[in-house]
C-alpha positions in Angstrom: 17.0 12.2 -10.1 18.0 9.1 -8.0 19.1 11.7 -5.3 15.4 13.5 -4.9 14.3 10.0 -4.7 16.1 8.7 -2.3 14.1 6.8 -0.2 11.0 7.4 -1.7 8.3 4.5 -2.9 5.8 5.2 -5.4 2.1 5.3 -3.4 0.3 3.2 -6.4 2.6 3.6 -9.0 4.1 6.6 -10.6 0.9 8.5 -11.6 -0.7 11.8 -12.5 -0.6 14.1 -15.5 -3.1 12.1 -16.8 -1.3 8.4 -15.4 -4.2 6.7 -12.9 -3.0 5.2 -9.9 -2.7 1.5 -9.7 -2.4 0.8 -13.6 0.0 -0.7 -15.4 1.3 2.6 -17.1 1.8 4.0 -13.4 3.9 1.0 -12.5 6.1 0.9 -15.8 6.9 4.9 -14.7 7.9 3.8 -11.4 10.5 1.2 -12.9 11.6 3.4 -15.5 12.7 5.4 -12.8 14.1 2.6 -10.5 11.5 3.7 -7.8 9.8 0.6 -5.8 6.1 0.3 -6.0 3.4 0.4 -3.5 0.6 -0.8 -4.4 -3.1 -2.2 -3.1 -4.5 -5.7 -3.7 -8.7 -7.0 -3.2 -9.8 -10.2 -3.8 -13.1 -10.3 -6.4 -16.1 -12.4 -6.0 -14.4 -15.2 -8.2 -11.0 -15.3 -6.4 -9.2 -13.2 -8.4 -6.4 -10.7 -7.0 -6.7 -7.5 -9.0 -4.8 -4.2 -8.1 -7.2 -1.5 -6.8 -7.6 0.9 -4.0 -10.9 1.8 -3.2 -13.5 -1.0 -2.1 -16.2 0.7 -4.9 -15.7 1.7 -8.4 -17.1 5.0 -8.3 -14.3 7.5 -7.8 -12.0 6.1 -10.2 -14.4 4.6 -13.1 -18.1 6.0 -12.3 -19.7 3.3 -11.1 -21.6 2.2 -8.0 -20.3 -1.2 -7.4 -18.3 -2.8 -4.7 -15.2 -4.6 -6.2 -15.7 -7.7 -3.6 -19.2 -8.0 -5.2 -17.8 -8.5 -8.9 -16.1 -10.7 -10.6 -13.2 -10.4 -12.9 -15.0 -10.5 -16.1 -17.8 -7.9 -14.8 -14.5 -5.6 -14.4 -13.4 -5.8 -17.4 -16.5 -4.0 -18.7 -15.2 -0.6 -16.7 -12.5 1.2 -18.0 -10.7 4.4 -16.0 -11.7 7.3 -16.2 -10.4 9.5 -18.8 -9.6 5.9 -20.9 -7.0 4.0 -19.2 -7.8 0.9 -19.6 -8.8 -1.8 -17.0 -8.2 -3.3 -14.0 -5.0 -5.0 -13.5 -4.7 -8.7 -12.3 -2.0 -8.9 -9.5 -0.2 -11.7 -11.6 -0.4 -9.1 -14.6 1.7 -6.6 -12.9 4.3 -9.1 -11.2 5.2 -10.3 -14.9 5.3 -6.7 -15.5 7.5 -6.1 -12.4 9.9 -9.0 -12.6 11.7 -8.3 -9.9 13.0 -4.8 -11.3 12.2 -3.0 -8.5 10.8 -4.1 -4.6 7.0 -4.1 -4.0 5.2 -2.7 -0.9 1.7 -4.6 -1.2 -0.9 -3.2 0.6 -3.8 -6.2 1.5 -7.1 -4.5 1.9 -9.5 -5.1 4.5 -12.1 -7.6 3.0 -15.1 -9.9 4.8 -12.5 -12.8 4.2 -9.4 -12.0 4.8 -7.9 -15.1 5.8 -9.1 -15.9 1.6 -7.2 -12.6 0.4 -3.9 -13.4 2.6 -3.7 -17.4 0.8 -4.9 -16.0 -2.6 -1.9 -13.1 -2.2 0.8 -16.2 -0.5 0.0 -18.4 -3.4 0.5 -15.8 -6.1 3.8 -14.9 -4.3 5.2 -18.2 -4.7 6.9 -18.4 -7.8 8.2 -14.4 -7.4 12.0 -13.7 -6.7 11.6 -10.3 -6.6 12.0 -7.9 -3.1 8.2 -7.7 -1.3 7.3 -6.2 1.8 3.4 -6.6 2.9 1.3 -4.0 5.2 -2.3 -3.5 6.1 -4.8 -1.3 8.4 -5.8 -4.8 9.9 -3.3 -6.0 12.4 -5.1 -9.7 11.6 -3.9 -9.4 8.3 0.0 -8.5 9.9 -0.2 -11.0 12.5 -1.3 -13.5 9.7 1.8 -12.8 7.5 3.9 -12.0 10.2 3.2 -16.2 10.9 4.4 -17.3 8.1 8.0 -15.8 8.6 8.0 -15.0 4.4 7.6 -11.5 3.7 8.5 -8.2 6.1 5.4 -6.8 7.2 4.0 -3.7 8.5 1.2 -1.8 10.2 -0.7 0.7 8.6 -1.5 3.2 11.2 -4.2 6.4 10.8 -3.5 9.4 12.7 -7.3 10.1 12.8 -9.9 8.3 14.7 -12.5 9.4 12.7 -11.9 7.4 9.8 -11.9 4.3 11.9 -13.5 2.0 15.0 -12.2 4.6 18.1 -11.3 1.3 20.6 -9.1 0.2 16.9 -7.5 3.8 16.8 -6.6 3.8 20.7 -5.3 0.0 20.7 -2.8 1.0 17.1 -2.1 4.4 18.3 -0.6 2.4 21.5 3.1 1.8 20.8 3.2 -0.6 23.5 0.1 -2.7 22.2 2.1 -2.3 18.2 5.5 -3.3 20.2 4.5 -6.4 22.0 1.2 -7.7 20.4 1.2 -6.8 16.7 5.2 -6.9 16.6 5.2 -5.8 13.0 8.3 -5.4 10.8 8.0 -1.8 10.4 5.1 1.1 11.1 3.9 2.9 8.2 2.3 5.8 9.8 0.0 8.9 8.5 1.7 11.6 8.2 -0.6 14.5 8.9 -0.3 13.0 12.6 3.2 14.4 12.7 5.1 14.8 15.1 3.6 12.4 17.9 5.3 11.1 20.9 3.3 7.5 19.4 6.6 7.2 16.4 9.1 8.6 19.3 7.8 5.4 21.6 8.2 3.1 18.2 11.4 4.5 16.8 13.0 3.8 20.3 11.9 -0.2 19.9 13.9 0.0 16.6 11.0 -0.4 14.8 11.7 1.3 10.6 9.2 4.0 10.6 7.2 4.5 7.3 5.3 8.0 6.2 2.5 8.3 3.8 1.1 10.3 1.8 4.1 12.9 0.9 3.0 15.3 -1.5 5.5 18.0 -1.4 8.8 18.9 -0.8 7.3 20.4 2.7 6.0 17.1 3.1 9.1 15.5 2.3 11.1 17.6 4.4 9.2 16.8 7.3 9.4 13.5 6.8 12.9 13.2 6.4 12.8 14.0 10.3 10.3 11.3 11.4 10.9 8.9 9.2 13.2 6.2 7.2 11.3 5.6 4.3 8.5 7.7 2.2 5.3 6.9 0.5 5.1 9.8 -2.1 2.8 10.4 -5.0 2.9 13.8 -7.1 6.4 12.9 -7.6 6.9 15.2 -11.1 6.7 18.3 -8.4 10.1 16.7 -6.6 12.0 17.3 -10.0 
């Protein structure tokens, strides 16, 4: 098992088969199978660092509402869909964690990020464990990347349409993520691969990332571009 794995982190937790993404369940699968954790961290409209992907509710518990626009208590009202409880706080699932197995936290783009980035450094304080830190928003890397705690990485899309086409040409640039961003590592889309953009980065020495594998196909060709592997659907690697 620890083979197939080899190199692999969980993309929000070990889930599906009825395990959501991002919940505690997901996470406790992950450590029960000694597999770090990536997961994704927003800031409500009371402060509060929960663990959630998506910006609105709706895909994962049916409602309309933008998780920046609730508070903590209003999100306790929405359970998963399919009854799998609620929300987690951040804090919840570092007790959980405890060190057992490293983190890869993924800070969301927000209105105030500069509030996400102290709320995440201040809940990170008292926690031995291994964390890395990445984000889409090169602020957010350059802001971590300052306070010389945590390795951090840049998020990179292979396609400009889901994204600002001036921000897709300036982090497709190796030579603008080289010498302005100068993250800790790249974690970059796969479906983009191969591109001449990770040959560029891999020659600066920079540890190249790959998300979302899927499959073994995907696995296989990440194992070429790559040194480490975001993978969900991990029961079809058994």
């Amino acid at each position: 098992m620890k083979e197939k794995f080899s190199n692999i982190i969980s993309h929000r937790g070990y889930h599906g088969n009825g395990v959501v993404e991002n919940t505690m369940l997901a996470f406790s699968k992950s450590i029960s199978y000694s597999l770090p954790i990536e997961l994704d961290v927003y800031l409500t409209k009371d402060s509060k660092l929960v663990v959630f992907h998506d910006s609105n509710l709706k895909r994962l518990m049916g409602v309309d509402k933008k998780i920046e626009e609730c508070t903590y208590p209003e999100l306790l009202n929405y359970s998963f869909l399919g009854g799998e409880g609620t929300i987690p706080l951040f804090s919840e699932v570092l007790e959980l964690v405890s060190g057992k197995v490293p983190l890869l936290i993924e800070v969301k783009r927000a209105k105030n990020y500069h509030k996400t980035c102290c709320a995440l450094m201040g809940s990170l304080l008292n926690y031995s464990g291994k964390v890395q830190i990445q984000s889409f928003d090169f602020r957010i890397v350059r802001w971590f990347l300052k306070k010389k705690r945590y390795p951090t990485g840049l998020l990179i899309s292979s396609n400009p349409k889901e994204q600002y086409y001036w921000y897709y040409l300036l982090v497709n640039s190796a030579f603008f993520v080289k010498h302005f961003v100068r993250p800790n590592f790249v974690s970059y889309d796969l479906r983009g691969v191969p591109t001449p953009f990770l040959k560029e980065i891999r020659s600066y020495g920079i540890p190249i990332y790959l998300w979302t594998i899927r499959t073994k196909k995907d696995l296989k060709l990440a194992h070429k571009y790559g040194d480490y592997y975001i993978a969900e659907e991990l029961d079809s690697f058994n």
